[in-house]
C-alpha positions as a printed NumPy array, in Angstrom:
array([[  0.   ,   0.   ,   0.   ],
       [  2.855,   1.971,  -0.347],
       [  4.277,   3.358,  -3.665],
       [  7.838,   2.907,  -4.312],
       [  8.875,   6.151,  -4.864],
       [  7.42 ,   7.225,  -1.203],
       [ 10.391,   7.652,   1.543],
       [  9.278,   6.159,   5.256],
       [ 11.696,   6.328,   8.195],
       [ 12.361,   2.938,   9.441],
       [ 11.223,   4.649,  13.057],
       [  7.639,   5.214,  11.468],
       [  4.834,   3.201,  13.132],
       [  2.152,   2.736,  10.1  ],
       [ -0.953,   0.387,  10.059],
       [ -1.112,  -2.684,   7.664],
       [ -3.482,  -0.855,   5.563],
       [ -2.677,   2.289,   5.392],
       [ -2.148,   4.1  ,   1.766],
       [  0.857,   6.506,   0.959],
       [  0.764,   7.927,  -2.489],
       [  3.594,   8.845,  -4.849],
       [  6.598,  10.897,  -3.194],
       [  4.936,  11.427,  -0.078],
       [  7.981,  11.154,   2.828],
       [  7.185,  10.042,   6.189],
       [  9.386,  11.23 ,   8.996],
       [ 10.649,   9.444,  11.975],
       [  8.185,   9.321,  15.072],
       [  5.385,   9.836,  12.882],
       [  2.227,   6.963,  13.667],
       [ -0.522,   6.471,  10.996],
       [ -3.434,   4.198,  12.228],
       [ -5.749,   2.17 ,  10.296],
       [ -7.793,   3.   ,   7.173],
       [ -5.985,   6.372,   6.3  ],
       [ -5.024,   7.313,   2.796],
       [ -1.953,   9.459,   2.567],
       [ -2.058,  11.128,  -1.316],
       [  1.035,  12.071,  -3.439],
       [  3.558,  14.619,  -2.431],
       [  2.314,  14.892,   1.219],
       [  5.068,  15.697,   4.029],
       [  4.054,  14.348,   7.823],
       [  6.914,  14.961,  10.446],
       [  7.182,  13.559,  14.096],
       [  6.627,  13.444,  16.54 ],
       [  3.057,  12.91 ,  14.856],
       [  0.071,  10.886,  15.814],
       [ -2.72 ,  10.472,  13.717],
       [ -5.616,   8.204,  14.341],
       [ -8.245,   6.439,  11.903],
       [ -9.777,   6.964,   8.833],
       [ -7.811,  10.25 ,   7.912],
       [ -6.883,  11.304,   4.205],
       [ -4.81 ,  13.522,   3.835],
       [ -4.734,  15.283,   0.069],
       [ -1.347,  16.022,  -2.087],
       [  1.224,  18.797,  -0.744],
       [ -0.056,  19.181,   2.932],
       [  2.595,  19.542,   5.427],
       [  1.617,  17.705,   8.689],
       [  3.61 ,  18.211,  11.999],
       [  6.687,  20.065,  10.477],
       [  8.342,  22.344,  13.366],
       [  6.335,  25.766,  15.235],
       [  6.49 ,  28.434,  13.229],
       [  7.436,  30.413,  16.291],
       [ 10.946,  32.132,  17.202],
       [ 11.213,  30.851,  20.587],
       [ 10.743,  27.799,  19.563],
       [ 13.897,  25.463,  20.763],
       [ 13.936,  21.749,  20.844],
       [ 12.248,  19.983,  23.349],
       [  8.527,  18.513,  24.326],
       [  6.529,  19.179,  20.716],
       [  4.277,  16.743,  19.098],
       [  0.676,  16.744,  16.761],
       [ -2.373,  14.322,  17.837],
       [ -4.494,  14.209,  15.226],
       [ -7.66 ,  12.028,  16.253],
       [-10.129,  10.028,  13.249],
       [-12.083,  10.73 ,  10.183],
       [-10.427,  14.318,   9.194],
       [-10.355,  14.809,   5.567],
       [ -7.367,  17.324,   4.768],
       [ -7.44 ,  18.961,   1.405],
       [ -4.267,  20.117,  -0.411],
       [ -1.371,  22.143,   0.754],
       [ -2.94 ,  22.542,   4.502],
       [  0.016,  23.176,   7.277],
       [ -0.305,  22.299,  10.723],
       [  2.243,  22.627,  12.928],
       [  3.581,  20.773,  16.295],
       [  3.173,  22.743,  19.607],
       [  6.053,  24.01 ,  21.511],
       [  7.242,  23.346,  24.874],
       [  5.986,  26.596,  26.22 ],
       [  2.84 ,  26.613,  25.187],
       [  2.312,  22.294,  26.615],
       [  3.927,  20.987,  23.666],
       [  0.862,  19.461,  21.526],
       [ -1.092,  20.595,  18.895],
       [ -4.338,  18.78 ,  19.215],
       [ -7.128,  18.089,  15.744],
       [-10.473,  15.727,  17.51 ],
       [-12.623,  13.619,  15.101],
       [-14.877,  14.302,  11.831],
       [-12.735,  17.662,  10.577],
       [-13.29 ,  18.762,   7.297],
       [-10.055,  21.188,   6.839],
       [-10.419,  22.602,   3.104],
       [ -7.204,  23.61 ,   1.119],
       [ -4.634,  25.881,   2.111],
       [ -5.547,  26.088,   5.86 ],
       [ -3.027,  26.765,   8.281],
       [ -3.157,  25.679,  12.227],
       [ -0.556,  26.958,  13.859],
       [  1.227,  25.326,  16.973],
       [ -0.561,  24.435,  20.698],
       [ -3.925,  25.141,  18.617],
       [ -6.954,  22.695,  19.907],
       [ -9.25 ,  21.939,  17.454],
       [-12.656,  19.807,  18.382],
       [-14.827,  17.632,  16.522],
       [-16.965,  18.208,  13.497],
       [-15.756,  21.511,  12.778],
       [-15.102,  22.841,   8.621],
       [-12.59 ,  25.127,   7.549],
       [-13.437,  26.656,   4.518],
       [-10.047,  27.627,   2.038],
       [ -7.545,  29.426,   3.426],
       [ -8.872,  29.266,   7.162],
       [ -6.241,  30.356,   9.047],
       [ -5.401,  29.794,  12.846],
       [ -2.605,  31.838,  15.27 ],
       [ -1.061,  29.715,  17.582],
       [ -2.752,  28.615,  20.602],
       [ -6.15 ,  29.474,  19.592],
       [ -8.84 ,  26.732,  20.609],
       [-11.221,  26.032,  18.192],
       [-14.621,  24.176,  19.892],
       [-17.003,  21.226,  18.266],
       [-18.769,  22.009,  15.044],
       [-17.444,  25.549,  14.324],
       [-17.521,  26.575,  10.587],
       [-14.736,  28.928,   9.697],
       [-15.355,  30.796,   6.432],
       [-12.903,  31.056,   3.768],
       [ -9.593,  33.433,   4.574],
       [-11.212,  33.464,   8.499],
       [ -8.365,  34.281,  10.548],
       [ -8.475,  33.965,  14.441],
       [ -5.764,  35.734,  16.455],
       [ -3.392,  34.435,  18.896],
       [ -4.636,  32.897,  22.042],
       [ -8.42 ,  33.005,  21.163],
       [-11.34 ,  30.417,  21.815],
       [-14.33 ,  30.024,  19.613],
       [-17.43 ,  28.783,  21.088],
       [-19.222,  25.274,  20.017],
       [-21.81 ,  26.2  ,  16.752],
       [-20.234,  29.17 ,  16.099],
       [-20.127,  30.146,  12.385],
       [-17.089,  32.905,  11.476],
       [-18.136,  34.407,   7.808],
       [-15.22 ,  34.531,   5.595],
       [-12.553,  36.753,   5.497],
       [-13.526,  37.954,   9.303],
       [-10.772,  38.709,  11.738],
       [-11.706,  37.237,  15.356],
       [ -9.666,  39.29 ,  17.534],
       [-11.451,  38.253,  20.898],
       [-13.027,  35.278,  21.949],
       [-16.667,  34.001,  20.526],
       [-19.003,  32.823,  22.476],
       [-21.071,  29.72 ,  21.578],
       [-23.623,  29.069,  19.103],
       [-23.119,  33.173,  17.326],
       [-23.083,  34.237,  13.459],
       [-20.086,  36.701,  13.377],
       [-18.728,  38.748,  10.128],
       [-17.043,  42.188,   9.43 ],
       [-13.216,  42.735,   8.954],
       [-13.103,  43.029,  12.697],
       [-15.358,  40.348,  13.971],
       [-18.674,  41.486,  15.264],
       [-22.133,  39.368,  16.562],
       [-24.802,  38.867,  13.999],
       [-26.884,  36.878,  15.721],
       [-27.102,  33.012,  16.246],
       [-26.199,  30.356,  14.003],
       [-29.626,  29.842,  12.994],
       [-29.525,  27.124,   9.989],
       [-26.699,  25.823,  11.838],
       [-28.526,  25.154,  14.66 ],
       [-31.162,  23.447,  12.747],
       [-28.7  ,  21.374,  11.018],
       [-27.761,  19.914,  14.368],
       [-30.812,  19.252,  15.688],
       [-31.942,  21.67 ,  18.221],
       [-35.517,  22.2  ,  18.1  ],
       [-37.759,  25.26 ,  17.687],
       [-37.968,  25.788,  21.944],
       [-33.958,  25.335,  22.183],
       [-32.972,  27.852,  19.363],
       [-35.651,  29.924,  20.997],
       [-34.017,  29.96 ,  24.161],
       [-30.757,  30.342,  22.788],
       [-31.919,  33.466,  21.203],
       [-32.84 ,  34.764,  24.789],
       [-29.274,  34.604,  26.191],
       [-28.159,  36.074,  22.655],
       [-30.583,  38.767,  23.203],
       [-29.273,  39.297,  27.085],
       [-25.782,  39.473,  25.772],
       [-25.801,  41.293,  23.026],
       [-29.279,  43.374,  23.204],
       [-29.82 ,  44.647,  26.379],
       [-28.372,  47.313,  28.667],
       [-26.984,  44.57 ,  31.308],
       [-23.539,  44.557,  31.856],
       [-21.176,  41.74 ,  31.126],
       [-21.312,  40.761,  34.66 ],
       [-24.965,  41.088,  34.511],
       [-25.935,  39.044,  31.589],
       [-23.733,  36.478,  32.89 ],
       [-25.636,  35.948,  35.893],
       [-28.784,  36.705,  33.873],
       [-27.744,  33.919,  31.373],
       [-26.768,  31.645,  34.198],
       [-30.013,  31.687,  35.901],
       [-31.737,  30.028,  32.49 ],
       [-28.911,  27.721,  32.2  ],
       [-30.37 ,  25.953,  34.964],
       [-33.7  ,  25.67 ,  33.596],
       [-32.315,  24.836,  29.615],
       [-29.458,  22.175,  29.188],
       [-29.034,  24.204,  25.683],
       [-27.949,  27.044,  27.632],
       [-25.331,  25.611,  29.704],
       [-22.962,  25.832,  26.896],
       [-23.372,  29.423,  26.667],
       [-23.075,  30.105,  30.741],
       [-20.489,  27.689,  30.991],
       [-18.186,  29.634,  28.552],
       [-19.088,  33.016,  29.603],
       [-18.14 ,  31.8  ,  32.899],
       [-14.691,  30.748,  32.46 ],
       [-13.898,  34.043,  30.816],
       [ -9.601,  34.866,  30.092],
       [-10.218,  37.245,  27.629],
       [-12.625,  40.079,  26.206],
       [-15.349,  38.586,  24.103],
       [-16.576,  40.29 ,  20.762],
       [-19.625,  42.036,  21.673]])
Protein backbone atom coordinates (compact mmCIF):
# COMPACT_ATOMS: atom_id res chain seq x y z
CA UNK A 1 0.00 0.00 0.00
CA UNK A 2 2.85 1.97 -0.35
CA UNK A 3 4.28 3.36 -3.67
CA UNK A 4 7.84 2.91 -4.31
CA UNK A 5 8.88 6.15 -4.86
CA UNK A 6 7.42 7.23 -1.20
CA UNK A 7 10.39 7.65 1.54
CA UNK A 8 9.28 6.16 5.26
CA UNK A 9 11.70 6.33 8.20
CA UNK A 10 12.36 2.94 9.44
CA UNK A 11 11.22 4.65 13.06
CA UNK A 12 7.64 5.21 11.47
CA UNK A 13 4.83 3.20 13.13
CA UNK A 14 2.15 2.74 10.10
CA UNK A 15 -0.95 0.39 10.06
CA UNK A 16 -1.11 -2.68 7.66
CA UNK A 17 -3.48 -0.86 5.56
CA UNK A 18 -2.68 2.29 5.39
CA UNK A 19 -2.15 4.10 1.77
CA UNK A 20 0.86 6.51 0.96
CA UNK A 21 0.76 7.93 -2.49
CA UNK A 22 3.59 8.85 -4.85
CA UNK A 23 6.60 10.90 -3.19
CA UNK A 24 4.94 11.43 -0.08
CA UNK A 25 7.98 11.15 2.83
CA UNK A 26 7.18 10.04 6.19
CA UNK A 27 9.39 11.23 9.00
CA UNK A 28 10.65 9.44 11.97
CA UNK A 29 8.19 9.32 15.07
CA UNK A 30 5.38 9.84 12.88
CA UNK A 31 2.23 6.96 13.67
CA UNK A 32 -0.52 6.47 11.00
CA UNK A 33 -3.43 4.20 12.23
CA UNK A 34 -5.75 2.17 10.30
CA UNK A 35 -7.79 3.00 7.17
CA UNK A 36 -5.99 6.37 6.30
CA UNK A 37 -5.02 7.31 2.80
CA UNK A 38 -1.95 9.46 2.57
CA UNK A 39 -2.06 11.13 -1.32
CA UNK A 40 1.03 12.07 -3.44
CA UNK A 41 3.56 14.62 -2.43
CA UNK A 42 2.31 14.89 1.22
CA UNK A 43 5.07 15.70 4.03
CA UNK A 44 4.05 14.35 7.82
CA UNK A 45 6.91 14.96 10.45
CA UNK A 46 7.18 13.56 14.10
CA UNK A 47 6.63 13.44 16.54
CA UNK A 48 3.06 12.91 14.86
CA UNK A 49 0.07 10.89 15.81
CA UNK A 50 -2.72 10.47 13.72
CA UNK A 51 -5.62 8.20 14.34
CA UNK A 52 -8.24 6.44 11.90
CA UNK A 53 -9.78 6.96 8.83
CA UNK A 54 -7.81 10.25 7.91
CA UNK A 55 -6.88 11.30 4.21
CA UNK A 56 -4.81 13.52 3.84
CA UNK A 57 -4.73 15.28 0.07
CA UNK A 58 -1.35 16.02 -2.09
CA UNK A 59 1.22 18.80 -0.74
CA UNK A 60 -0.06 19.18 2.93
CA UNK A 61 2.60 19.54 5.43
CA UNK A 62 1.62 17.71 8.69
CA UNK A 63 3.61 18.21 12.00
CA UNK A 64 6.69 20.07 10.48
CA UNK A 65 8.34 22.34 13.37
CA UNK A 66 6.33 25.77 15.24
CA UNK A 67 6.49 28.43 13.23
CA UNK A 68 7.44 30.41 16.29
CA UNK A 69 10.95 32.13 17.20
CA UNK A 70 11.21 30.85 20.59
CA UNK A 71 10.74 27.80 19.56
CA UNK A 72 13.90 25.46 20.76
CA UNK A 73 13.94 21.75 20.84
CA UNK A 74 12.25 19.98 23.35
CA UNK A 75 8.53 18.51 24.33
CA UNK A 76 6.53 19.18 20.72
CA UNK A 77 4.28 16.74 19.10
CA UNK A 78 0.68 16.74 16.76
CA UNK A 79 -2.37 14.32 17.84
CA UNK A 80 -4.49 14.21 15.23
CA UNK A 81 -7.66 12.03 16.25
CA UNK A 82 -10.13 10.03 13.25
CA UNK A 83 -12.08 10.73 10.18
CA UNK A 84 -10.43 14.32 9.19
CA UNK A 85 -10.35 14.81 5.57
CA UNK A 86 -7.37 17.32 4.77
CA UNK A 87 -7.44 18.96 1.41
CA UNK A 88 -4.27 20.12 -0.41
CA UNK A 89 -1.37 22.14 0.75
CA UNK A 90 -2.94 22.54 4.50
CA UNK A 91 0.02 23.18 7.28
CA UNK A 92 -0.31 22.30 10.72
CA UNK A 93 2.24 22.63 12.93
CA UNK A 94 3.58 20.77 16.30
CA UNK A 95 3.17 22.74 19.61
CA UNK A 96 6.05 24.01 21.51
CA UNK A 97 7.24 23.35 24.87
CA UNK A 98 5.99 26.60 26.22
CA UNK A 99 2.84 26.61 25.19
CA UNK A 100 2.31 22.29 26.61
CA UNK A 101 3.93 20.99 23.67
CA UNK A 102 0.86 19.46 21.53
CA UNK A 103 -1.09 20.60 18.89
CA UNK A 104 -4.34 18.78 19.21
CA UNK A 105 -7.13 18.09 15.74
CA UNK A 106 -10.47 15.73 17.51
CA UNK A 107 -12.62 13.62 15.10
CA UNK A 108 -14.88 14.30 11.83
CA UNK A 109 -12.74 17.66 10.58
CA UNK A 110 -13.29 18.76 7.30
CA UNK A 111 -10.05 21.19 6.84
CA UNK A 112 -10.42 22.60 3.10
CA UNK A 113 -7.20 23.61 1.12
CA UNK A 114 -4.63 25.88 2.11
CA UNK A 115 -5.55 26.09 5.86
CA UNK A 116 -3.03 26.76 8.28
CA UNK A 117 -3.16 25.68 12.23
CA UNK A 118 -0.56 26.96 13.86
CA UNK A 119 1.23 25.33 16.97
CA UNK A 120 -0.56 24.44 20.70
CA UNK A 121 -3.92 25.14 18.62
CA UNK A 122 -6.95 22.70 19.91
CA UNK A 123 -9.25 21.94 17.45
CA UNK A 124 -12.66 19.81 18.38
CA UNK A 125 -14.83 17.63 16.52
CA UNK A 126 -16.96 18.21 13.50
CA UNK A 127 -15.76 21.51 12.78
CA UNK A 128 -15.10 22.84 8.62
CA UNK A 129 -12.59 25.13 7.55
CA UNK A 130 -13.44 26.66 4.52
CA UNK A 131 -10.05 27.63 2.04
CA UNK A 132 -7.55 29.43 3.43
CA UNK A 133 -8.87 29.27 7.16
CA UNK A 134 -6.24 30.36 9.05
CA UNK A 135 -5.40 29.79 12.85
CA UNK A 136 -2.61 31.84 15.27
CA UNK A 137 -1.06 29.72 17.58
CA UNK A 138 -2.75 28.61 20.60
CA UNK A 139 -6.15 29.47 19.59
CA UNK A 140 -8.84 26.73 20.61
CA UNK A 141 -11.22 26.03 18.19
CA UNK A 142 -14.62 24.18 19.89
CA UNK A 143 -17.00 21.23 18.27
CA UNK A 144 -18.77 22.01 15.04
CA UNK A 145 -17.44 25.55 14.32
CA UNK A 146 -17.52 26.57 10.59
CA UNK A 147 -14.74 28.93 9.70
CA UNK A 148 -15.35 30.80 6.43
CA UNK A 149 -12.90 31.06 3.77
CA UNK A 150 -9.59 33.43 4.57
CA UNK A 151 -11.21 33.46 8.50
CA UNK A 152 -8.36 34.28 10.55
CA UNK A 153 -8.47 33.97 14.44
CA UNK A 154 -5.76 35.73 16.45
CA UNK A 155 -3.39 34.44 18.90
CA UNK A 156 -4.64 32.90 22.04
CA UNK A 157 -8.42 33.01 21.16
CA UNK A 158 -11.34 30.42 21.82
CA UNK A 159 -14.33 30.02 19.61
CA UNK A 160 -17.43 28.78 21.09
CA UNK A 161 -19.22 25.27 20.02
CA UNK A 162 -21.81 26.20 16.75
CA UNK A 163 -20.23 29.17 16.10
CA UNK A 164 -20.13 30.15 12.39
CA UNK A 165 -17.09 32.91 11.48
CA UNK A 166 -18.14 34.41 7.81
CA UNK A 167 -15.22 34.53 5.60
CA UNK A 168 -12.55 36.75 5.50
CA UNK A 169 -13.53 37.95 9.30
CA UNK A 170 -10.77 38.71 11.74
CA UNK A 171 -11.71 37.24 15.36
CA UNK A 172 -9.67 39.29 17.53
CA UNK A 173 -11.45 38.25 20.90
CA UNK A 174 -13.03 35.28 21.95
CA UNK A 175 -16.67 34.00 20.53
CA UNK A 176 -19.00 32.82 22.48
CA UNK A 177 -21.07 29.72 21.58
CA UNK A 178 -23.62 29.07 19.10
CA UNK A 179 -23.12 33.17 17.33
CA UNK A 180 -23.08 34.24 13.46
CA UNK A 181 -20.09 36.70 13.38
CA UNK A 182 -18.73 38.75 10.13
CA UNK A 183 -17.04 42.19 9.43
CA UNK A 184 -13.22 42.74 8.95
CA UNK A 185 -13.10 43.03 12.70
CA UNK A 186 -15.36 40.35 13.97
CA UNK A 187 -18.67 41.49 15.26
CA UNK A 188 -22.13 39.37 16.56
CA UNK A 189 -24.80 38.87 14.00
CA UNK A 190 -26.88 36.88 15.72
CA UNK A 191 -27.10 33.01 16.25
CA UNK A 192 -26.20 30.36 14.00
CA UNK A 193 -29.63 29.84 12.99
CA UNK A 194 -29.52 27.12 9.99
CA UNK A 195 -26.70 25.82 11.84
CA UNK A 196 -28.53 25.15 14.66
CA UNK A 197 -31.16 23.45 12.75
CA UNK A 198 -28.70 21.37 11.02
CA UNK A 199 -27.76 19.91 14.37
CA UNK A 200 -30.81 19.25 15.69
CA UNK A 201 -31.94 21.67 18.22
CA UNK A 202 -35.52 22.20 18.10
CA UNK A 203 -37.76 25.26 17.69
CA UNK A 204 -37.97 25.79 21.94
CA UNK A 205 -33.96 25.33 22.18
CA UNK A 206 -32.97 27.85 19.36
CA UNK A 207 -35.65 29.92 21.00
CA UNK A 208 -34.02 29.96 24.16
CA UNK A 209 -30.76 30.34 22.79
CA UNK A 210 -31.92 33.47 21.20
CA UNK A 211 -32.84 34.76 24.79
CA UNK A 212 -29.27 34.60 26.19
CA UNK A 213 -28.16 36.07 22.66
CA UNK A 214 -30.58 38.77 23.20
CA UNK A 215 -29.27 39.30 27.09
CA UNK A 216 -25.78 39.47 25.77
CA UNK A 217 -25.80 41.29 23.03
CA UNK A 218 -29.28 43.37 23.20
CA UNK A 219 -29.82 44.65 26.38
CA UNK A 220 -28.37 47.31 28.67
CA UNK A 221 -26.98 44.57 31.31
CA UNK A 222 -23.54 44.56 31.86
CA UNK A 223 -21.18 41.74 31.13
CA UNK A 224 -21.31 40.76 34.66
CA UNK A 225 -24.97 41.09 34.51
CA UNK A 226 -25.93 39.04 31.59
CA UNK A 227 -23.73 36.48 32.89
CA UNK A 228 -25.64 35.95 35.89
CA UNK A 229 -28.78 36.71 33.87
CA UNK A 230 -27.74 33.92 31.37
CA UNK A 231 -26.77 31.65 34.20
CA UNK A 232 -30.01 31.69 35.90
CA UNK A 233 -31.74 30.03 32.49
CA UNK A 234 -28.91 27.72 32.20
CA UNK A 235 -30.37 25.95 34.96
CA UNK A 236 -33.70 25.67 33.60
CA UNK A 237 -32.32 24.84 29.61
CA UNK A 238 -29.46 22.18 29.19
CA UNK A 239 -29.03 24.20 25.68
CA UNK A 240 -27.95 27.04 27.63
CA UNK A 241 -25.33 25.61 29.70
CA UNK A 242 -22.96 25.83 26.90
CA UNK A 243 -23.37 29.42 26.67
CA UNK A 244 -23.08 30.10 30.74
CA UNK A 245 -20.49 27.69 30.99
CA UNK A 246 -18.19 29.63 28.55
CA UNK A 247 -19.09 33.02 29.60
CA UNK A 248 -18.14 31.80 32.90
CA UNK A 249 -14.69 30.75 32.46
CA UNK A 250 -13.90 34.04 30.82
CA UNK A 251 -9.60 34.87 30.09
CA UNK A 252 -10.22 37.25 27.63
CA UNK A 253 -12.63 40.08 26.21
CA UNK A 254 -15.35 38.59 24.10
CA UNK A 255 -16.58 40.29 20.76
CA UNK A 256 -19.63 42.04 21.67
Amino acid sequence: MIHPTAIVDPGAVIADDVEIGPYSIIGTGVEIGPGCRIKPHVVIMGPTKIGRGNTIFQFASIGEDPQDKKYKPGRSELVIGDNNLIREYTTINRGTEQGGGVTTVGNDNWIMAYSHIAHDCIVGNGTIFANGATLAGHVEIKDHVIMGAYALAHQFCTVGEYSFISRATAVTKDVPPYLMVSGYWAEPRGINLEGLRRHGFSSAQIRNIKNGYRLLYKSKLSLSEAKEEIAKLAAEHEELRLFSDFLGKLNRSIIR
